[in-house]
MMTF fields as JSON, N, C-alpha, C and O atoms, coordinates in Angstrom:
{
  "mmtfVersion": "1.0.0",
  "mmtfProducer": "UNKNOWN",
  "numBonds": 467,
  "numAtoms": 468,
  "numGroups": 117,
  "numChains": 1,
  "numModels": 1,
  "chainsPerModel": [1],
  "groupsPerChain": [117],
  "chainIdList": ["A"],
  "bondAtomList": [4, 2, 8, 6, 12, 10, 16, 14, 20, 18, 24, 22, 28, 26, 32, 30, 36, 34, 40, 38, 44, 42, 48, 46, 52, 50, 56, 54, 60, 58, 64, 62, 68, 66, 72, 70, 76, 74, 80, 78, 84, 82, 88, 86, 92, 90, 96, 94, 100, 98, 104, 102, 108, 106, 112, 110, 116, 114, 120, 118, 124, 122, 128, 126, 132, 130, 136, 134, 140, 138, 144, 142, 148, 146, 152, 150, 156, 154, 160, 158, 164, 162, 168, 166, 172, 170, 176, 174, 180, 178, 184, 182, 188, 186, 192, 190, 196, 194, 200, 198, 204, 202, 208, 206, 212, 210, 216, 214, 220, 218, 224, 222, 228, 226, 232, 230, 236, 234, 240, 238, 244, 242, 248, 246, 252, 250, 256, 254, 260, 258, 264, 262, 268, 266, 272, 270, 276, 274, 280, 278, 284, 282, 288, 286, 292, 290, 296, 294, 300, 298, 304, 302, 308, 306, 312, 310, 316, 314, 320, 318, 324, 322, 328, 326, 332, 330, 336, 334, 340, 338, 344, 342, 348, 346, 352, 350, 356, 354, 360, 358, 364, 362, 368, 366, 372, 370, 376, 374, 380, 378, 384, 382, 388, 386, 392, 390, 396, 394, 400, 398, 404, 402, 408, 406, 412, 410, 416, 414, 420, 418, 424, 422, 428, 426, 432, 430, 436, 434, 440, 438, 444, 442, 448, 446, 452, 450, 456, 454, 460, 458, 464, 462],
  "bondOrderList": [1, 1, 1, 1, 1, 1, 1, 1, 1, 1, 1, 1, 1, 1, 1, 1, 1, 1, 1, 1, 1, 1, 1, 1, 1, 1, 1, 1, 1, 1, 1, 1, 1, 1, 1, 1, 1, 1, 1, 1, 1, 1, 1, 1, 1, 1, 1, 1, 1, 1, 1, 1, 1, 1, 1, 1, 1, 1, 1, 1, 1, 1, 1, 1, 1, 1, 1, 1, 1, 1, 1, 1, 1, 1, 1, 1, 1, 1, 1, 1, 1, 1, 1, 1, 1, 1, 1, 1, 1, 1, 1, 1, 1, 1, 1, 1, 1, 1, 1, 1, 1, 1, 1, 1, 1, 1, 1, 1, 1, 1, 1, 1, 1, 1, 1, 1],
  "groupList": [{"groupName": "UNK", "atomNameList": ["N", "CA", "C", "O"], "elementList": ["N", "C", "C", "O"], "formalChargeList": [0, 0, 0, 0], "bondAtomList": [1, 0, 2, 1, 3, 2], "bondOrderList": [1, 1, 2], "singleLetterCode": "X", "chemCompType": "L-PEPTIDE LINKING"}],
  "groupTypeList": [0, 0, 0, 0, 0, 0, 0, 0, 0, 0, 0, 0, 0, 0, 0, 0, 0, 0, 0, 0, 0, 0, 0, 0, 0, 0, 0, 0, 0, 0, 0, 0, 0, 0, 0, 0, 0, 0, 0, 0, 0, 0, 0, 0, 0, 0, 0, 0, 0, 0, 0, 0, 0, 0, 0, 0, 0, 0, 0, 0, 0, 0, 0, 0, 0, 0, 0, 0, 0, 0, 0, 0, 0, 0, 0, 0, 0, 0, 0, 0, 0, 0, 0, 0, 0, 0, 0, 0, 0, 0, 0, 0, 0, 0, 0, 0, 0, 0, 0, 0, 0, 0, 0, 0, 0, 0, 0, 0, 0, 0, 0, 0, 0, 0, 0, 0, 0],
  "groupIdList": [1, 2, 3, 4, 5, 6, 7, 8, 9, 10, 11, 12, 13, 14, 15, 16, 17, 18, 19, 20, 21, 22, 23, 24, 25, 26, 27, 28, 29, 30, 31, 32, 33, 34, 35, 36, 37, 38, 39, 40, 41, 42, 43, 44, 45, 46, 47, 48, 49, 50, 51, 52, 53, 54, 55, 56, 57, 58, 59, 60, 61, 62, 63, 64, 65, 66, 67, 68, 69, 70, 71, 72, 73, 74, 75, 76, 77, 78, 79, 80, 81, 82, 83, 84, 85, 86, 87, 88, 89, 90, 91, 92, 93, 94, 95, 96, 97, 98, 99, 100, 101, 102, 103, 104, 105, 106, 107, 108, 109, 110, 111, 112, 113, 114, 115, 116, 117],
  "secStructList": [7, 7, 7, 3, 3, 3, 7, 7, 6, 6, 1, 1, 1, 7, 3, 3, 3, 7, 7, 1, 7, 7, 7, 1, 3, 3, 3, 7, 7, 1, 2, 2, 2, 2, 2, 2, 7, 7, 7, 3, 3, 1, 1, 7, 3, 3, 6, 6, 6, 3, 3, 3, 7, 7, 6, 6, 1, 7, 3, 3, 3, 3, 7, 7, 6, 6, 1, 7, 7, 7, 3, 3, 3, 3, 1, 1, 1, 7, 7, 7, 7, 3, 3, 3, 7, 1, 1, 1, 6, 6, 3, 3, 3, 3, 7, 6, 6, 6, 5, 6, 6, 7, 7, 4, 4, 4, 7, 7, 3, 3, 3, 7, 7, 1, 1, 7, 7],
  "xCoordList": [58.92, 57.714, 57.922, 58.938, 56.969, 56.958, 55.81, 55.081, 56.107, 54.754, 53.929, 54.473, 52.49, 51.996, 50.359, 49.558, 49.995, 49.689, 47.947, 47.79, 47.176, 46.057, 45.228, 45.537, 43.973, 42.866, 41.821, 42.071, 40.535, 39.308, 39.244, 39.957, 38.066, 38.28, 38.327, 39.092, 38.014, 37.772, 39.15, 39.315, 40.086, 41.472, 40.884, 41.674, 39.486, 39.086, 39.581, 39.888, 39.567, 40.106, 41.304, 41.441, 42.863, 44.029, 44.287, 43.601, 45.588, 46.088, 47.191, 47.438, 47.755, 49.237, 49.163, 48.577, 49.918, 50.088, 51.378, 51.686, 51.94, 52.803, 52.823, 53.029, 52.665, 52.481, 53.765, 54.514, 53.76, 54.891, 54.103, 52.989, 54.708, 54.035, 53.061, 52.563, 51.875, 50.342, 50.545, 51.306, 50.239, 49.798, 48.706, 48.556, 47.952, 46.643, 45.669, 46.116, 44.29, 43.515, 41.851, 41.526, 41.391, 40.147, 38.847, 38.636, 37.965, 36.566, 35.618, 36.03, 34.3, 33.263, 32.507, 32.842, 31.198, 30.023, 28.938, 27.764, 29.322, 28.83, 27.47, 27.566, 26.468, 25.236, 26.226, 25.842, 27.056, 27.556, 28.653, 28.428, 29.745, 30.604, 30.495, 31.184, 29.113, 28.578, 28.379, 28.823, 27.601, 27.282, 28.507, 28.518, 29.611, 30.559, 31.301, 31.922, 31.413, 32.103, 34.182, 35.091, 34.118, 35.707, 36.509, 36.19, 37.991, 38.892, 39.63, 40.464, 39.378, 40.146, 41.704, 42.374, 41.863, 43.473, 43.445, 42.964, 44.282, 44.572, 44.777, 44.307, 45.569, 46.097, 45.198, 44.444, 45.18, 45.027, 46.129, 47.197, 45.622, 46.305, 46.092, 44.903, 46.726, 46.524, 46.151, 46.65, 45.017, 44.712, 45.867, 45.931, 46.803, 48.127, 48.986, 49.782, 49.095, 50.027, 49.085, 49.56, 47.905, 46.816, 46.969, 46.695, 47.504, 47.566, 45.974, 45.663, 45.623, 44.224, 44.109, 43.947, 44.166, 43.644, 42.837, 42.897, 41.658, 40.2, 39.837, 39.621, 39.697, 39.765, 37.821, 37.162, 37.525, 36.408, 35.173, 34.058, 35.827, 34.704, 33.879, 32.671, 34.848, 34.587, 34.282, 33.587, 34.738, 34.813, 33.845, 33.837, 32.773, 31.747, 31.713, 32.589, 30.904, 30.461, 29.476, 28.77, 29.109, 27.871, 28.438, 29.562, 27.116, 27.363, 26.337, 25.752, 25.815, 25.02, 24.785, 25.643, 23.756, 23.773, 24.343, 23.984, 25.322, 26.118, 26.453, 26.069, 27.018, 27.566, 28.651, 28.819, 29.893, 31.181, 31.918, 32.876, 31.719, 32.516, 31.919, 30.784, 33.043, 32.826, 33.183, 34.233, 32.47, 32.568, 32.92, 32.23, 34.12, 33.908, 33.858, 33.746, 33.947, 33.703, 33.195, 32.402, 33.804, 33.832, 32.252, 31.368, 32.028, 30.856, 30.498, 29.377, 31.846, 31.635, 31.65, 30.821, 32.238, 32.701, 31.897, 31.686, 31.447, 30.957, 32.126, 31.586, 33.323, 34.298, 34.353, 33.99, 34.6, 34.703, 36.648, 37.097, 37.14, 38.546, 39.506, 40.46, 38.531, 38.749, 37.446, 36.438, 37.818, 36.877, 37.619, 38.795, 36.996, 37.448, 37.003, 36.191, 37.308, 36.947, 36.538, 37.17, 35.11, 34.103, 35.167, 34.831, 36.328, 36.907, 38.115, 38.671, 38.406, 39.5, 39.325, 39.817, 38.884, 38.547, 39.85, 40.976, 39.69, 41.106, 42.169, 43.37, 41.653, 42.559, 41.521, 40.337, 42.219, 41.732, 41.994, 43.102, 41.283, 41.156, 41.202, 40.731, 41.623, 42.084, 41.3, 41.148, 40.795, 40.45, 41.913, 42.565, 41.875, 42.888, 42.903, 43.784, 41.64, 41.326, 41.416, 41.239, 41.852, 42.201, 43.983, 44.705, 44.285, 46.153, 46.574, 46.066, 47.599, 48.383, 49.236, 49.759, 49.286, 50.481, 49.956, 50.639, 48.648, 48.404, 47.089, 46.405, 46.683, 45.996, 45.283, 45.427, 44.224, 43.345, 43.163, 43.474, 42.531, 42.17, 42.46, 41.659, 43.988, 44.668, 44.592, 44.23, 44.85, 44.896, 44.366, 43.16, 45.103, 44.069, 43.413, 44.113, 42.252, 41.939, 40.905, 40.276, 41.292, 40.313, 38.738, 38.38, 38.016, 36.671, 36.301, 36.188, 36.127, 35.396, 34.023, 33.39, 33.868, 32.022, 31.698, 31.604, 31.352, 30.701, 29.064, 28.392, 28.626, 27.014, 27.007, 26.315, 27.309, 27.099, 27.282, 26.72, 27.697, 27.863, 26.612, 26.591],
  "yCoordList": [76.062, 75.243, 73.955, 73.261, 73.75, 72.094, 71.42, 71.812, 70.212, 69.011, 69.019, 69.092, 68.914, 68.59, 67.487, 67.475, 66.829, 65.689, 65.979, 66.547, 65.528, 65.641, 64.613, 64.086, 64.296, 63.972, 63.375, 62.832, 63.43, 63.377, 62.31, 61.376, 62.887, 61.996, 60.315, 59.896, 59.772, 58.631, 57.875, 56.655, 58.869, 58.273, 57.703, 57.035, 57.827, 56.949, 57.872, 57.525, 59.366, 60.329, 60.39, 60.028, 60.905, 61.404, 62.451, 62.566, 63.274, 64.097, 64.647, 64.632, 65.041, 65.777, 67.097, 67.174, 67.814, 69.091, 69.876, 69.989, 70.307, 71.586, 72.95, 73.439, 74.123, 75.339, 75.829, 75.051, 77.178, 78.004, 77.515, 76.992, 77.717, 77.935, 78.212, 78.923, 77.729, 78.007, 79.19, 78.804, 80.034, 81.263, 82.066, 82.952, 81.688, 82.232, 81.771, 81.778, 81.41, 80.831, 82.154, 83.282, 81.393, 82.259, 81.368, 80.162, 82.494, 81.595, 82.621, 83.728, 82.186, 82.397, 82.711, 82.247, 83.592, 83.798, 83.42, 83.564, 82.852, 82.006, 81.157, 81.029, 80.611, 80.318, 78.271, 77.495, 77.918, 76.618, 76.913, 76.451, 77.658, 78.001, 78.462, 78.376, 79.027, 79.339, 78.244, 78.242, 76.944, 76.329, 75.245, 74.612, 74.971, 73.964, 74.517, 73.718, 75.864, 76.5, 76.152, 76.321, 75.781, 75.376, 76.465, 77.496, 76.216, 77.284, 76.945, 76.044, 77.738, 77.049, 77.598, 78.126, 77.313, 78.289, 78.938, 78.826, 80.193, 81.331, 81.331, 82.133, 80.266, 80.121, 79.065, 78.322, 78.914, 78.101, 76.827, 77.084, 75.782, 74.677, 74.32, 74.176, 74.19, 74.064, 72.359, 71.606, 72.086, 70.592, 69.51, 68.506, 69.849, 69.033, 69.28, 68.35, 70.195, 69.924, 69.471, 69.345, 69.324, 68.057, 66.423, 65.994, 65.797, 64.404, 64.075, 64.566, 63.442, 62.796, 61.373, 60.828, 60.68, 58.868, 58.749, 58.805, 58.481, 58.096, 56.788, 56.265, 56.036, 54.493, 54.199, 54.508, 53.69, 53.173, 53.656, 53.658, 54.265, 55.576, 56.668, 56.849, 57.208, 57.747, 58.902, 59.493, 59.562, 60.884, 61.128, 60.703, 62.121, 62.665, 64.384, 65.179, 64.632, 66.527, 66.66, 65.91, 68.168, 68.608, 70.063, 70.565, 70.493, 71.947, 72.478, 71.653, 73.694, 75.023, 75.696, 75.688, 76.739, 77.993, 77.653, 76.713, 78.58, 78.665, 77.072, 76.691, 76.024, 75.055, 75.21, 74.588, 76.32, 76.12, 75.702, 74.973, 75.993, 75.388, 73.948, 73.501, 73.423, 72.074, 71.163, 70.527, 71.041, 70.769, 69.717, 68.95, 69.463, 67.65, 67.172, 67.896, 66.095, 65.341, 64.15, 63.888, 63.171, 61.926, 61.366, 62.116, 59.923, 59.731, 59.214, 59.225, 58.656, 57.972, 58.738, 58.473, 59.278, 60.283, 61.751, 62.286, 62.431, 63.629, 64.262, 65.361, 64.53, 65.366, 66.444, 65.827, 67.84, 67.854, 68.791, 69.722, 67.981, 68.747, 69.842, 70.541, 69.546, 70.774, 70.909, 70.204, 72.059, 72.108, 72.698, 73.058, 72.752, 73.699, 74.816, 74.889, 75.56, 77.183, 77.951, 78.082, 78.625, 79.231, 80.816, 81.548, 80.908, 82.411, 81.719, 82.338, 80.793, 80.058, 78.668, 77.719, 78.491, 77.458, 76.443, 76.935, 75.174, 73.614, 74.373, 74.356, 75.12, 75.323, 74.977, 75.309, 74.251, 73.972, 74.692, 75.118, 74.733, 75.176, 74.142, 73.018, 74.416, 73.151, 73.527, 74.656, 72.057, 72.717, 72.225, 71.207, 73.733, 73.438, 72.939, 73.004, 72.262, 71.64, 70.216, 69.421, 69.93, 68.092, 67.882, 66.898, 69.547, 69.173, 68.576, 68.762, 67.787, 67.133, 68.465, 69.219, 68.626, 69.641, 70.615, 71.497, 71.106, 72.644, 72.977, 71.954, 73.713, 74.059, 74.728, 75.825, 74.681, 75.491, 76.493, 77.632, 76.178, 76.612, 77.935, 78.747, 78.208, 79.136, 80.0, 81.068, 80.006, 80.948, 81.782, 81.712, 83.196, 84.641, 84.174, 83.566, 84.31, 84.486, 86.116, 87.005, 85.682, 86.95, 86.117, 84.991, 87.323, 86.882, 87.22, 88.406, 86.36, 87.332, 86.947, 86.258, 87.396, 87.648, 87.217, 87.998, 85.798, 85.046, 85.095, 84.463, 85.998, 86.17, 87.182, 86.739, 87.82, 89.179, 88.373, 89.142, 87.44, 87.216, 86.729, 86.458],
  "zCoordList": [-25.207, -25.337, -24.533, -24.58, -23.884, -23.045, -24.108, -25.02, -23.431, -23.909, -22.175, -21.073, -22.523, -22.126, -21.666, -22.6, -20.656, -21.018, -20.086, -19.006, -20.737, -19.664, -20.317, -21.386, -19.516, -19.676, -18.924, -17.848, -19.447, -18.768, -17.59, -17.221, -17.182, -15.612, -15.669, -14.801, -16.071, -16.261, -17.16, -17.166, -17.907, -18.753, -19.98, -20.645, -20.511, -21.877, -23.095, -24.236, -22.418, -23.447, -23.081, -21.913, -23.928, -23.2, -24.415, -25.431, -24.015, -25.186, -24.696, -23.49, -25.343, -25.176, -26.545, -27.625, -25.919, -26.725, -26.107, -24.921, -27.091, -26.955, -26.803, -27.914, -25.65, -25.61, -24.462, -23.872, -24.367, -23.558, -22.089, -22.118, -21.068, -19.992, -19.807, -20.68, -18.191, -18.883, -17.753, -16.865, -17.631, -16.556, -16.372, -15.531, -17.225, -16.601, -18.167, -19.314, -17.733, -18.547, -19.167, -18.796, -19.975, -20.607, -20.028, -20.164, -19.263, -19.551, -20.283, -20.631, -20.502, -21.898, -21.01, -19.921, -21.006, -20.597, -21.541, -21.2, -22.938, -23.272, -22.971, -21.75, -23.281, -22.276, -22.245, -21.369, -22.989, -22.789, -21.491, -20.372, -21.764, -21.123, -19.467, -18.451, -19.906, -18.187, -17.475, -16.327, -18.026, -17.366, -17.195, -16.14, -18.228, -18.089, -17.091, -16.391, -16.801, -16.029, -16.073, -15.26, -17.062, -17.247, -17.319, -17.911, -16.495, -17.452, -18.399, -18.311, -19.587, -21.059, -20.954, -20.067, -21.924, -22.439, -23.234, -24.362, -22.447, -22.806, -24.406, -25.212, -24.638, -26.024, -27.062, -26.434, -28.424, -28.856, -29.722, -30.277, -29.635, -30.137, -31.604, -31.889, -32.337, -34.066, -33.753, -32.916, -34.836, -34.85, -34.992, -34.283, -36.03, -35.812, -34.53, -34.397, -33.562, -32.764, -31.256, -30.128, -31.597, -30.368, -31.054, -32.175, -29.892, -30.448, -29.111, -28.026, -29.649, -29.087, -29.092, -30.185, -28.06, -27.935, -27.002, -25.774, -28.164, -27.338, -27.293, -28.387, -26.195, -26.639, -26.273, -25.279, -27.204, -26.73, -27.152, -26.63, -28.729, -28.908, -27.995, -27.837, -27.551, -25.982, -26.194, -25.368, -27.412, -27.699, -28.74, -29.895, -27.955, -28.218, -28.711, -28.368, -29.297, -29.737, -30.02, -30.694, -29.313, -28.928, -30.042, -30.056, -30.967, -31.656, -31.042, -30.34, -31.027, -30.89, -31.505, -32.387, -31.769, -32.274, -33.619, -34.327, -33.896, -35.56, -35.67, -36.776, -34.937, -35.512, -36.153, -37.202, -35.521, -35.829, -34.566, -34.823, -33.107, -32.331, -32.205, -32.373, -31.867, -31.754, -30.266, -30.347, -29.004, -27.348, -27.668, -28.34, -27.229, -27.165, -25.56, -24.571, -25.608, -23.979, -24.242, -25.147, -23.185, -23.266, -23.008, -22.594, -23.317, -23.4, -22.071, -21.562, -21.461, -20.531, -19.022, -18.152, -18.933, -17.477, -17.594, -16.506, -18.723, -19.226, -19.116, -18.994, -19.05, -18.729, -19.712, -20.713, -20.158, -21.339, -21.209, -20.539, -22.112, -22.175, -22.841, -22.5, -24.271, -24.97, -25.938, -25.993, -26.678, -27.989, -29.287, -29.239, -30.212, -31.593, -31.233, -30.31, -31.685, -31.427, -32.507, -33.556, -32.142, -33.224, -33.914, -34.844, -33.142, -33.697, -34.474, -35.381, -34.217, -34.979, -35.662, -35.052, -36.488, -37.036, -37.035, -37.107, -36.961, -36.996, -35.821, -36.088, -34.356, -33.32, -32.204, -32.162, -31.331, -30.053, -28.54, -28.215, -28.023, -26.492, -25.344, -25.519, -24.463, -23.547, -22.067, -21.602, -21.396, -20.544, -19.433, -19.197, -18.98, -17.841, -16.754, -15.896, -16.73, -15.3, -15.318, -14.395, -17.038, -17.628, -17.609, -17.768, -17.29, -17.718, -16.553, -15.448, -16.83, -15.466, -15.04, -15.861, -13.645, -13.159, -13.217, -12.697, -13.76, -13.557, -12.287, -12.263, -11.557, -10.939, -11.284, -10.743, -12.195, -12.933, -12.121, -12.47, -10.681, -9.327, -9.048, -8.585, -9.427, -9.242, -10.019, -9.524, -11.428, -12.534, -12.589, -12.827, -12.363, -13.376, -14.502, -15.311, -14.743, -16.217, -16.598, -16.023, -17.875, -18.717, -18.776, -18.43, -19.412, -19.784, -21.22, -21.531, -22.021, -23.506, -23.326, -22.526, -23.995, -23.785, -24.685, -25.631, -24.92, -25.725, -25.893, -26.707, -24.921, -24.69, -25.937, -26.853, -26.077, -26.911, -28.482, -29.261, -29.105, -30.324, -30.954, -32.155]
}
């Protein structure tokens, strides 16, 4: 396991978290996911092992539909970096395009089909 450190464009959000190596990420077809067009992670993050410092009340959430996932993104930059996740309730998703050192750019990812739910 490494630590790792990212955040939104602007730095009002930051976070660090612990996971194995990132090698390839998940995106959603989702009607949110389509349009944020982010790649998340593969994996999820348990709410205690995301440390989060938002300075400035910066950190904003948008719900949908059911109102169990939870988008967050800053108020100031729109960035959005992670969310809670509607299949895992108190685990987070990261966007990999906020981590320091990774190249989202690059990554294989899968697709689940968030349209169909």
């Amino acid at each position: 396991m490494q630590e790792f450190t990212g955040s939104c464009h602007c730095g009002a959000i930051r976070f660090t978290f612990r996971a194995a190596a990132i090698d390839k990420g998940l995106r959603c077809n989702c009607s949110i996911c389509r349009r944020k067009g982010a790649l998340m992670s593969a994996f999820t993050v348990a709410a205690e092992d995301l440390a989060i410092d938002a300075a400035n009340d910066a950190l904003a959430t948008y719900h949908f539909g059911t109102g169990k996932a939870h988008h967050h993104f800053c108020k100031h930059c729109g960035i959005y970096p992670f969310h809670q996740t509607m299949r895992k309730p108190g685990h987070y998703r990261i966007n990999l395009g906020c981590v320091e050192g990774v190249d989202s750019c690059a990554l294989p990812f899968e697709v689940y089909d968030g349209a169909s739910l």
